[in-house]
N, C-alpha and C positions, 0 to 999 in steps of 0.2 A: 290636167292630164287625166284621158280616163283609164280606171282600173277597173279590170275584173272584179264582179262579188266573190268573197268568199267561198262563196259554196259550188262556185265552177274551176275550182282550183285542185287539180285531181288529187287522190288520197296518199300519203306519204305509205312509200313501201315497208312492209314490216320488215325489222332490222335481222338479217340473217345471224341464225346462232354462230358461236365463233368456235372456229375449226377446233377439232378436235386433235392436240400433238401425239405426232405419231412414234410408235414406238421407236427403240432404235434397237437392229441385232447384238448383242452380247459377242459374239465373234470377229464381225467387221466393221460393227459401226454404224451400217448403213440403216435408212429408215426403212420398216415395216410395214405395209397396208395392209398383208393380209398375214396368214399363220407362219408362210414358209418367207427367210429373207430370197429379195430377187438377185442379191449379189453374190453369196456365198450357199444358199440353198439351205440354211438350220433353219430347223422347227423353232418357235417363236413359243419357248417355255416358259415359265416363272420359273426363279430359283430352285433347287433341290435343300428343303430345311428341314427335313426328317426323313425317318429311313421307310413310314411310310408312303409319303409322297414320292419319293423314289420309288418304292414298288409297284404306285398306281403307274407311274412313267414306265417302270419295265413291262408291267401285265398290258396296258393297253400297245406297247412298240411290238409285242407276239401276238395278241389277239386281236387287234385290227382288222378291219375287213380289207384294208389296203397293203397288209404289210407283205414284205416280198418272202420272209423269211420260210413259210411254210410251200409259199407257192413253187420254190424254188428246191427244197427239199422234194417237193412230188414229182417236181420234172424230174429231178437227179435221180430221183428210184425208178422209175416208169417210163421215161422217155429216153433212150439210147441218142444220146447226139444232138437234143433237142437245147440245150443251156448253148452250147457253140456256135448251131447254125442261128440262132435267135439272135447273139452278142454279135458275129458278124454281119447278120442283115440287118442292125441296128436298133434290133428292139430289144435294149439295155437296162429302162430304166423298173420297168416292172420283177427284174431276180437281182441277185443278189451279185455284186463284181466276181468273175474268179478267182482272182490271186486272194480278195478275202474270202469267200467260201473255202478255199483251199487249207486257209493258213487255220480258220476256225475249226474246221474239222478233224484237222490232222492233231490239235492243241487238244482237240475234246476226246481223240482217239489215245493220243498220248498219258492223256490223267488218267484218260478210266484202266487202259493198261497197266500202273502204276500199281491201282486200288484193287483191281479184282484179277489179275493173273497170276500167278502162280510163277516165285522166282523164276530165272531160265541161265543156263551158262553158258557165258560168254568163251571162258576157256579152264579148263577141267585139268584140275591141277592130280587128278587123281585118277586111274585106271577103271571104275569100278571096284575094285576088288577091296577088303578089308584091310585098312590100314597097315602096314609094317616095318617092323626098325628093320632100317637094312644094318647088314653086316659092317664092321669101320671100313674094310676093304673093298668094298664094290657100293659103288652110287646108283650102279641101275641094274637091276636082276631080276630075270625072266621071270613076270608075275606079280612084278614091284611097281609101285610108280617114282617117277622120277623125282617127286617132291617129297617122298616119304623121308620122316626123316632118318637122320643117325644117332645112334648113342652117345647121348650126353648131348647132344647139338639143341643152340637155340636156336628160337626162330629168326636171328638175326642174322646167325650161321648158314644156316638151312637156306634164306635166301639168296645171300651171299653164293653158294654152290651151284643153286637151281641157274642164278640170272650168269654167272662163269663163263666169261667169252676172254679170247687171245687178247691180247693188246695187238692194238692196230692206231696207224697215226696217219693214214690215209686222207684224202679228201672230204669223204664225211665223218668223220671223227666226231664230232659232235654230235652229230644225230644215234652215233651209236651210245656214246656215253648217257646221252639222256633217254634213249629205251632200255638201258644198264636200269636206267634211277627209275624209270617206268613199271620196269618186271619186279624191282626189288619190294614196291610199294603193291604191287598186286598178289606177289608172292606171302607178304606179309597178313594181307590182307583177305589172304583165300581167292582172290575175284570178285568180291564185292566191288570195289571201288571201281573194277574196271566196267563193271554191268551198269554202275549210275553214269559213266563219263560215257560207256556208248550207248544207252541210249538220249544221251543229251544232244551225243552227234547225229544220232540219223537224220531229224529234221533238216541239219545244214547239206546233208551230204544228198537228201534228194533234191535239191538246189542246185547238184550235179548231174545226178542221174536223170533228172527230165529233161534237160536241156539236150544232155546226149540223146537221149529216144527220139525228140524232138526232129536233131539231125537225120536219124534215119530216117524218118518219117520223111523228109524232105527230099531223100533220092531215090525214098522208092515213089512217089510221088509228084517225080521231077515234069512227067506232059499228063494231062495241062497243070501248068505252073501253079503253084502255093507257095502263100506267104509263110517263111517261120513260122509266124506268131500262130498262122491257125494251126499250125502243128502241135504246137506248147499249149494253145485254150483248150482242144481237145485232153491231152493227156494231163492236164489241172481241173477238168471237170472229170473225167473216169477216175484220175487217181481220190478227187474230192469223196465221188460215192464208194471208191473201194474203203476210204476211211469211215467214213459212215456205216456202212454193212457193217466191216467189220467190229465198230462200237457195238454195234445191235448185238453181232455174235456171241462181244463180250459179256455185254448184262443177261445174254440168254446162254450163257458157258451151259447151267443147269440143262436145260434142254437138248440143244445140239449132243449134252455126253451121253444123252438117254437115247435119242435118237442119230444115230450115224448116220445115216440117211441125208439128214440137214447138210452136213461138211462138203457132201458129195453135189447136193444140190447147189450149194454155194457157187461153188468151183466151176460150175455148168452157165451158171447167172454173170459167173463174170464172162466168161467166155462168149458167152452170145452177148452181153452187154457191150463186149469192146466191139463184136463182128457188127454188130447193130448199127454203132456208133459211125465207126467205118464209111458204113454204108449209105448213112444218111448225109452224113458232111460233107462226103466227095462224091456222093454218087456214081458209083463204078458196078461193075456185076459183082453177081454171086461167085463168080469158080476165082473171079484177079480179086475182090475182095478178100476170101478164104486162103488164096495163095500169100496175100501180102501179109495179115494176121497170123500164119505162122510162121515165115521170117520173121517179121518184129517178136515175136513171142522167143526165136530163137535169139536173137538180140537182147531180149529183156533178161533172159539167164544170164544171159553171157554179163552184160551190163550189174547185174544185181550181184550176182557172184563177186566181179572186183570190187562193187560199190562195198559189200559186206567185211571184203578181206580189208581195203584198204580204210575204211572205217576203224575195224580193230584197232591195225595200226596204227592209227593217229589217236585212237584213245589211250592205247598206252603209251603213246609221246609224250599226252596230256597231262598226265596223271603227277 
């Protein structure tokens, strides 16, 4: 039988390196080929084992040249309307979502209020006027406040009198008894306790309040048709930057007191920010644009006003 020589026997293929196993995401499991998982979208990190490789992770997620975080801070100052019409024509993934934009700014608005404003009161257990014992026979007397106390009276007295309602066995009955135990513990307490419980509530209760604007917004807006939602994305992106400025205002309190000018200026910026805004989303004219802006604007009082009152109340329910 004849065989080929040797040497016409073609060359054995070099043996392919062996694959290289791939990562797998930390979140879902799935395998990795490149930075971002394809299934759940996490960045494809190492561990966090000190605090400062944590830091390298936080300074490079702000300073990125990809990150959405500043991009989307410039639209919100500089572009009237431009974060909504983008999120509705689908170019989403370059800023930042708005229900979190919202929720971060309002958080970031909240601490720094906390830290740099200057108490404020909720409800003023006193007249102005300096202190006085009333009389054992009159509780409230022209010039007096009604919380002042009496001779000899503690403060457990004092509240007792202040919070003095009829008996009643009505249908809410409850509800009375427990703003009884609300006033007695505010009373007590001067109003402190009631200034931390509202503002703890205002976050939940603009959870209210947008939703209602929201509504308006949809019947003055009824031809041509809009979706709720772009009524709610807009006023989560305006109310986003009104939290924002108003942070800036905070850390610049010093300034703004020196210059009055600035407060005024404020007020002007939101004003054309919301007309701006308006304008760009629905595109409508100048004169039904400016008409509709001040309806909603009369709404927004009207709305903020109950939002405030009925906030109180439920913080002294709270209490």
């Amino acid at each position: 039988m004849n065989t080929a020589p040797l040497a016409s026997l073609p060359p054995e293929a070099p043996a392919a390196p062996a694959a290289q196993p791939l990562q797998r995401c930390e979140n879902c499991g799935n395998e990795v080929s490149q930075r971002y998982c394809g299934a759940c979208g996490q960045r494809l990190d190492a561990p966090v084992h000190s605090l400062w490789h944590f830091s390298q992770i936080a300074t490079e997620d702000l300073t990125h040249a990809d990150s959405r975080v500043w991009r989307t801070l410039w639209a919100l100052l500089a572009k009237p309307g431009h974060l909504t019409r983008e999120f509705l024509g689908g170019r989403r993934a370059r800023y930042l979502p708005p229900v979190r934009l919202y929720l971060v700014l309002s958080v970031v608005f909240f601490l720094v209020a906390s830290a740099v404003s200057k108490p404020f009161t909720v409800l003023n257990l006193d007249d102005g006027h300096p202190t006085k014992v009333l009389p054992a026979n009159n509780t409230v007397k022209e010039g007096g406040a009604l919380a002042a106390p009496l001779p000899a009276e503690t403060p457990e007295q004092r509240a007792e009198r202040v919070c003095a309602q009829e008996m009643y066995s009505g249908p809410f009955g409850s509800v009375l008894k427990r703003f009884q135990s609300g006033c007695h513990k505010m009373v007590l307490g001067n109003g402190s306790e009631l200034q931390t419980q509202f503002l703890h509530n205002i976050p939940r209760a603009m959870f209210v309040f947008l939703p209602l604007l929201a509504g308006i917004m949809m019947l003055m807006y009824w031809r041509p048709r809009h979706y709720y939602v772009e009524h709610l994305l807009l006023f989560l992106h305006n109310h986003a930057l009104v939290f924002l400025v108003a942070t800036l205002a905070l850390l610049l309190s010093g300034l703004t007191a020196r210059v009055p000018v600035l407060k005024f200026a404020i007020f002007v910026y939101f004003v054309w920010y919301m007309y701006r805004s308006m304008r760009l989303v629905y595109n409508q004219g100048r004169v039904l644009t400016a008409s509709k802006l001040m309806l909603l604007s009369f709404f927004y009082l009207l709305f903020a006003t109950l939002m405030l009152a009925a906030t109180s109340l439920y913080s002294v329910l709270m209490l």
